[in-house]
N, CA and C atoms as a LAMMPS dump frame, in Angstrom:
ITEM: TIMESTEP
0
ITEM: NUMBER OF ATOMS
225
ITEM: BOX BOUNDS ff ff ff
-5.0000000000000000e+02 5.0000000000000000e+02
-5.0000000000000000e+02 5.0000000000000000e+02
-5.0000000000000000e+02 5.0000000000000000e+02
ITEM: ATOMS id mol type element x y z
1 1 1 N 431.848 448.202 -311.496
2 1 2 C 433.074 448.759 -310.962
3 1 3 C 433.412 450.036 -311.726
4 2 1 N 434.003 450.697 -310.865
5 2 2 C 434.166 451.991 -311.461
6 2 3 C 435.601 452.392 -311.861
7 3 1 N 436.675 452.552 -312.805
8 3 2 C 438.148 452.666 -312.789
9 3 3 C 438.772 454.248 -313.062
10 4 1 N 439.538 454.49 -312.654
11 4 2 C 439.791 455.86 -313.36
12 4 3 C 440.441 455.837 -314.258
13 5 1 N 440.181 456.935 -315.231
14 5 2 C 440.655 456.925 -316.689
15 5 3 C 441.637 458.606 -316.852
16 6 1 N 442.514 458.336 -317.353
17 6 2 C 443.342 459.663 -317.409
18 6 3 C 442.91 459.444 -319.073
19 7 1 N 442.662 460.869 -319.778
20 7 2 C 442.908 461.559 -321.576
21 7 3 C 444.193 462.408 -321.39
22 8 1 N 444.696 461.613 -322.847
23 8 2 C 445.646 462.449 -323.375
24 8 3 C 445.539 462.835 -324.55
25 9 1 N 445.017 464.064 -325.214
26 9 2 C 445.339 463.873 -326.642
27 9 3 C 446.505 463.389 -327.5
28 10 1 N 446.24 462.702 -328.66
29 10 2 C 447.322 462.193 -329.744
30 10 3 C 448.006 463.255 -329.788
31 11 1 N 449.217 463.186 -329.86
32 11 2 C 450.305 463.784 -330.743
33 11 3 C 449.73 464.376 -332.188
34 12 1 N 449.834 465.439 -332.469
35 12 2 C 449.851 465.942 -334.496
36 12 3 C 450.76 464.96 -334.886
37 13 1 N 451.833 465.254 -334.569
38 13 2 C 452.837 463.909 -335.304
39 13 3 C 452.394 462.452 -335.781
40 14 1 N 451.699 461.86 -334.792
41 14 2 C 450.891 460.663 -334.608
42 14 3 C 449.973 460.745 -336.255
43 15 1 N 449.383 461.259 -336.548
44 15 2 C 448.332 461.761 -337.777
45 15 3 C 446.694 461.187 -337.152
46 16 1 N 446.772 461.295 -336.394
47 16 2 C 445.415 460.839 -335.758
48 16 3 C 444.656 462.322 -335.111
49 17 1 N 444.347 463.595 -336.002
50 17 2 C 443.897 464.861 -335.78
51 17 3 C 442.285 464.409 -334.794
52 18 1 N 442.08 464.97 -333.273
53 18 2 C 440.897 464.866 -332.87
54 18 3 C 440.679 463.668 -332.205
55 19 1 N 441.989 462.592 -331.811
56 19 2 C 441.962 461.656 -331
57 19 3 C 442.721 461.752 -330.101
58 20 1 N 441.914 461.032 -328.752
59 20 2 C 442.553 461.148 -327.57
60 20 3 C 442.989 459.483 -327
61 21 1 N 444.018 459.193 -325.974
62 21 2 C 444.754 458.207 -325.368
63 21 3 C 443.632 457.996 -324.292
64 22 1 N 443.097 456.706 -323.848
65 22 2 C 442.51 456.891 -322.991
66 22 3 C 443.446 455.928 -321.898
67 23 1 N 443.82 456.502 -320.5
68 23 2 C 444.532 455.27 -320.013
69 23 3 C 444.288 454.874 -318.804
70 24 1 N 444.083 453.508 -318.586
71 24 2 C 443.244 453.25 -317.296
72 24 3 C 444.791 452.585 -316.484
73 25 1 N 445.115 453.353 -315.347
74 25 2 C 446.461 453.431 -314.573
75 25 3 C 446.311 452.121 -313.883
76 26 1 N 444.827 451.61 -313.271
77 26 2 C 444.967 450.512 -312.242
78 26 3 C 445.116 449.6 -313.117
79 27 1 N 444.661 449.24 -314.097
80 27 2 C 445.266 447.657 -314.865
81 27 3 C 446.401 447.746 -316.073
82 28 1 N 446.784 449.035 -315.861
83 28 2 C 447.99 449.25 -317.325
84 28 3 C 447.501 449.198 -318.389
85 29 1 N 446.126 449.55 -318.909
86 29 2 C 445.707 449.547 -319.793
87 29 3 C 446.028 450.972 -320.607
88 30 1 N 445.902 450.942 -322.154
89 30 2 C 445.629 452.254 -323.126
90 30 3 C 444.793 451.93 -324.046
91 31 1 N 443.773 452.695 -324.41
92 31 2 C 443.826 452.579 -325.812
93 31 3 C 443.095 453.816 -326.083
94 32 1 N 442.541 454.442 -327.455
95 32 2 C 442.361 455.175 -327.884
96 32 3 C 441.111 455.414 -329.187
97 33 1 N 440.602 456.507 -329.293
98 33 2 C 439.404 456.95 -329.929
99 33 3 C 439.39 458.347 -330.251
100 34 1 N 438.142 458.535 -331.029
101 34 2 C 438.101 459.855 -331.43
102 34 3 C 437.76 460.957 -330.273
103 35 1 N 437.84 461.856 -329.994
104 35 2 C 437.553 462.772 -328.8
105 35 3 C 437.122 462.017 -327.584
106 36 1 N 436.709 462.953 -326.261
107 36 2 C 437.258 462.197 -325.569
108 36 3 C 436.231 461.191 -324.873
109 37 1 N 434.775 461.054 -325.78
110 37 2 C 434.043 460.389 -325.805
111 37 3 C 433.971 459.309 -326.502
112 38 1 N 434.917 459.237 -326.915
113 38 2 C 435.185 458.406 -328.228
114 38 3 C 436.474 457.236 -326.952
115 39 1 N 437.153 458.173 -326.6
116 39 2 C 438.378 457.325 -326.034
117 39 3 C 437.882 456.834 -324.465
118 40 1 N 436.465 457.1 -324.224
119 40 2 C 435.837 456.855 -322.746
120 40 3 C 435.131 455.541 -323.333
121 41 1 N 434.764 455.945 -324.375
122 41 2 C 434.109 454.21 -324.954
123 41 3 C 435.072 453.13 -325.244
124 42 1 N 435.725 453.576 -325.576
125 42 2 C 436.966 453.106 -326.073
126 42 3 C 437.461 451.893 -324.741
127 43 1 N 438.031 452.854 -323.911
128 43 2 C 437.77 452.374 -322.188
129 43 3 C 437.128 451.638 -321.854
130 44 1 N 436.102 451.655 -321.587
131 44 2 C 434.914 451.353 -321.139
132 44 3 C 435.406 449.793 -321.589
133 45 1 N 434.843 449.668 -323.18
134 45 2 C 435.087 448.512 -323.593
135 45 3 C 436.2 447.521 -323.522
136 46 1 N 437.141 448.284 -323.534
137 46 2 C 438.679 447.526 -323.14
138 46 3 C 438.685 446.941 -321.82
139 47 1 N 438.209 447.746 -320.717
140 47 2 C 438.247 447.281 -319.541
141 47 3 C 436.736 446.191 -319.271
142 48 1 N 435.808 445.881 -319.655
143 48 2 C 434.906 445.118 -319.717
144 48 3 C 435.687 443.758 -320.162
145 49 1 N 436.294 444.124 -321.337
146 49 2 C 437.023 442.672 -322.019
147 49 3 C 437.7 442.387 -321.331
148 50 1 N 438.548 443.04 -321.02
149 50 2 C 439.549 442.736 -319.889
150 50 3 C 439.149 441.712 -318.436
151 51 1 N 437.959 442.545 -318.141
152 51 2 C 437.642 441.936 -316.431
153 51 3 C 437.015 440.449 -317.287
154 52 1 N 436.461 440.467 -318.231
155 52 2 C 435.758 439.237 -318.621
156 52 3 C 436.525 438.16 -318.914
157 53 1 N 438.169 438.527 -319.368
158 53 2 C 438.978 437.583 -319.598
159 53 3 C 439.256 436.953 -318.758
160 54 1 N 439.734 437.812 -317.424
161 54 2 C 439.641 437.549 -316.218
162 54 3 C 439.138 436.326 -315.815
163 55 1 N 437.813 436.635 -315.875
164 55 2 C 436.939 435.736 -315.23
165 55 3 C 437.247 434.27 -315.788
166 56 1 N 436.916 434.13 -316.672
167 56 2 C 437.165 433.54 -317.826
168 56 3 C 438.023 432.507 -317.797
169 57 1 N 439.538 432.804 -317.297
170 57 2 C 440.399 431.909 -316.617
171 57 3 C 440.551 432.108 -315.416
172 58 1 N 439.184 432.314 -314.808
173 58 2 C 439.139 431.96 -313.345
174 58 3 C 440.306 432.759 -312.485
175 59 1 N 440.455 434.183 -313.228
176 59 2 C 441.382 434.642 -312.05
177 59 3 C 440.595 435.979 -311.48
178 60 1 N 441.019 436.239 -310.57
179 60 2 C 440.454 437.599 -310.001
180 60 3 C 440.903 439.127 -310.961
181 61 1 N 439.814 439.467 -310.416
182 61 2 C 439.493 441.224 -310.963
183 61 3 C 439.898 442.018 -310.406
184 62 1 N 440.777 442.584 -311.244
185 62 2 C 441.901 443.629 -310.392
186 62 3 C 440.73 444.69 -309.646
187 63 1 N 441.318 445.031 -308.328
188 63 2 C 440.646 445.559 -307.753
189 63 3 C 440.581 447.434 -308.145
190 64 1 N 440.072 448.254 -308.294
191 64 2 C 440.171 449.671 -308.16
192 64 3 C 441.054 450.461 -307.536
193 65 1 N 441.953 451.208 -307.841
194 65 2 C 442.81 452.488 -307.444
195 65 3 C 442.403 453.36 -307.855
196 66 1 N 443.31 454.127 -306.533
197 66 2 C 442.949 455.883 -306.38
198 66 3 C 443.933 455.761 -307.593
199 67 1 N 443.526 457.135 -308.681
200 67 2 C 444.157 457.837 -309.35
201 67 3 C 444.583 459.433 -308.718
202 68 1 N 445.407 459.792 -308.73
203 68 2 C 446.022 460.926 -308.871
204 68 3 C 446.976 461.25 -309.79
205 69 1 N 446.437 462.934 -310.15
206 69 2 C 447.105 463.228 -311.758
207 69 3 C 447.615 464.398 -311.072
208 70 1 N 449.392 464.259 -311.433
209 70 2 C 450.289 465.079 -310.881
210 70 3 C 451.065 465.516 -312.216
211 71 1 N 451.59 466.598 -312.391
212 71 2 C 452.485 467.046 -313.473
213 71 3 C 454.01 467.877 -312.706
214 72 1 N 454.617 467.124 -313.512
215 72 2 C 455.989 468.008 -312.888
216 72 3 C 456.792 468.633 -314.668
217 73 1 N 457.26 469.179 -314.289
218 73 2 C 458.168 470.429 -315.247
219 73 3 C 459.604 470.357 -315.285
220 74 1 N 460.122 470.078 -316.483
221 74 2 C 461.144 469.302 -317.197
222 74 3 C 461.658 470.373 -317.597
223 75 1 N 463.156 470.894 -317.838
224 75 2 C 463.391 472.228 -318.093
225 75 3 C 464.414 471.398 -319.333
């Protein structure tokens, strides 16, 4: 299965210099890694555990959504 993944880089504030948010929108997932190969593995793996838990207690696997990445402007 294939999910879409939105990157966000960390915050400077955060102190995590060179890490990105990785966030998968169809199951409410986040988590995060070093660049943005780092936060695609990151993914990857979260959502594997995830569908496996799933299974696991015998419930169904969230199915795939369209992602669309929209930005609006906050004055």
């Amino acid at each position: 299965m294939r999910y879409p993944v939105m990157l966000e880089r960390v915050p400077e504030e955060e102190g995590l210099p060179g890490y990105f948010y990785a966030h998968v929108p169809s199951l409410g997932l986040t988590t995060n890694g070093h660049g943005m190969e780092g936060a695609l593995d990151s993914a990857r793996d979260l959502v594997a555990l995830w569908n496996e838990e799933k299974r696991f207690n015998g419930e169904p696997v969230t199915d795939v959504s369209e992602a669309i990445l929209a930005t609006v402007e906050v004055a």
